[in-house]
N, C-alpha and C positions, 0 to 999 in steps of 0.2 A: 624351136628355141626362139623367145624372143628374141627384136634386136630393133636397136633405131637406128631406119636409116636417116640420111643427111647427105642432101643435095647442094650444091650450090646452084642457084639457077640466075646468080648477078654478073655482073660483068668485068670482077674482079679476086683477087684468089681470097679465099675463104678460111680462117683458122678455127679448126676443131681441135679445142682443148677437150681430154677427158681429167678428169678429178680423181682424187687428192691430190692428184702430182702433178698436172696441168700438163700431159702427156700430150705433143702437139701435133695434129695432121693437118696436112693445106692441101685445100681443094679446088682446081681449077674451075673455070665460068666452066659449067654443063659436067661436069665430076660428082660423083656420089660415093658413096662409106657407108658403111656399117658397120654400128658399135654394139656386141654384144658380149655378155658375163662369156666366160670362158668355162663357166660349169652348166650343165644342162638342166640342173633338180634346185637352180634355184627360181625365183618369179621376182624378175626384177621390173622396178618402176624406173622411170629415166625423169632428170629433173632437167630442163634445158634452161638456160638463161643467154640472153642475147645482149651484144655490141656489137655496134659497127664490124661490119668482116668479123666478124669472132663470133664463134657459140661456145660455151664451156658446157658441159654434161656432166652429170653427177648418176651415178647406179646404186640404187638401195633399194638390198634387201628384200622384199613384201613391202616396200613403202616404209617402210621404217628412218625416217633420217638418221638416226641413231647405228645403222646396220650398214657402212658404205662399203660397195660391194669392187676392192681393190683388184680383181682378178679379172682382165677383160680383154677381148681379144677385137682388134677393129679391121673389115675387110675392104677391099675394093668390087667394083662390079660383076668383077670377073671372079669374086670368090678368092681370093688370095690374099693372104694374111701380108698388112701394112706395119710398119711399127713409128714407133715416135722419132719424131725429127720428118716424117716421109714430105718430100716435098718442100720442106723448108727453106723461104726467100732468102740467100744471101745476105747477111746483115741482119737476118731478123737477132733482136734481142729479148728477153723476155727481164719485165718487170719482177719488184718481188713480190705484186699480187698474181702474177699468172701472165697477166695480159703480156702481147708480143708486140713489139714498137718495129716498124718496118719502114722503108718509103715508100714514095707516094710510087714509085718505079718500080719498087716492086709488087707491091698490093695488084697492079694494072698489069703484072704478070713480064714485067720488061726485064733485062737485065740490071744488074746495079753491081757498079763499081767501090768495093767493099772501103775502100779510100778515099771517097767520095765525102765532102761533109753536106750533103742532103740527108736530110732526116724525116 
C-alpha cells in the first residue's frame, strides 16, 4: 500500500494537516506518521505543501486533483492507527483557512497555561 511518511526532524512540534478537512496530527522533534488512503485498490498521489511547523497533505486519486481521496487512515511508527486532534498543543486554535495558531510554548513542546494571554 502506498503511504507518506512524515518525520519531524526540527526541534519543535510539527502540525500534519490532512485535507479537505484539515484533519490535525502534531508531531514531536524525532516522531514520524504515516498517512495512507484507507482502501488498498486505490493509487494515490500525495500533494504536500509546507509552513512554518505545518505541512497540509492533500490525496488524489491517480493524480487527479479533481478525485480527492477523503478516506485515509494516518499511523504512528509502531503501526497503530492515530486519529485527529492526536497530540494537539493546548490552546491550539485553528484558522478558518486550516492553519492552527498556537504559542511560541507550545510549538517548543512546553506546557501552556490555556488562560494565559500569550499567543
Amino acid at each position: 500500500m502506498n503511504r507518506l511518511p512524515v518525520e519531524n526532524t526540527g526541534d519543535r512540534l510539527l502540525c500534519l494537516s490532512v485535507e479537505p478537512y484539515a484533519e490535525d496530527f502534531w508531531l514531536r522533534p524525532g516522531e514520524s506518521l504515516a498517512v495512507m488512503p484507507s482502501a488498498d485498490d486505490t493509487d494515490p498521489q500525495f500533494a504536500v505543501y509546507a509552513q512554518p511547523n505545518h505541512l497540509s497533505v492533500w490525496i488524489y486519486e491517480s493524480g487527479d486533483p479533481t478525485k480527492v481521496l477523503m478516506d485515509f487512515t494516518v499511523v504512528n511508527a509502531k503501526g497503530t492507527v492515530v486519529g485527529c486532534g492526536y497530540q494537539r498543543p493546548a490552546g491550539a486554535t485553528a484558522t478558518a483557512s486550516g492553519v492552527f495558531l498556537i504559542s511560541e510554548r507550545s510549538v517548543r513542546g512546553e506546557p501552556v497555561d490555556n488562560d494565559s494571554a500569550e499567543a
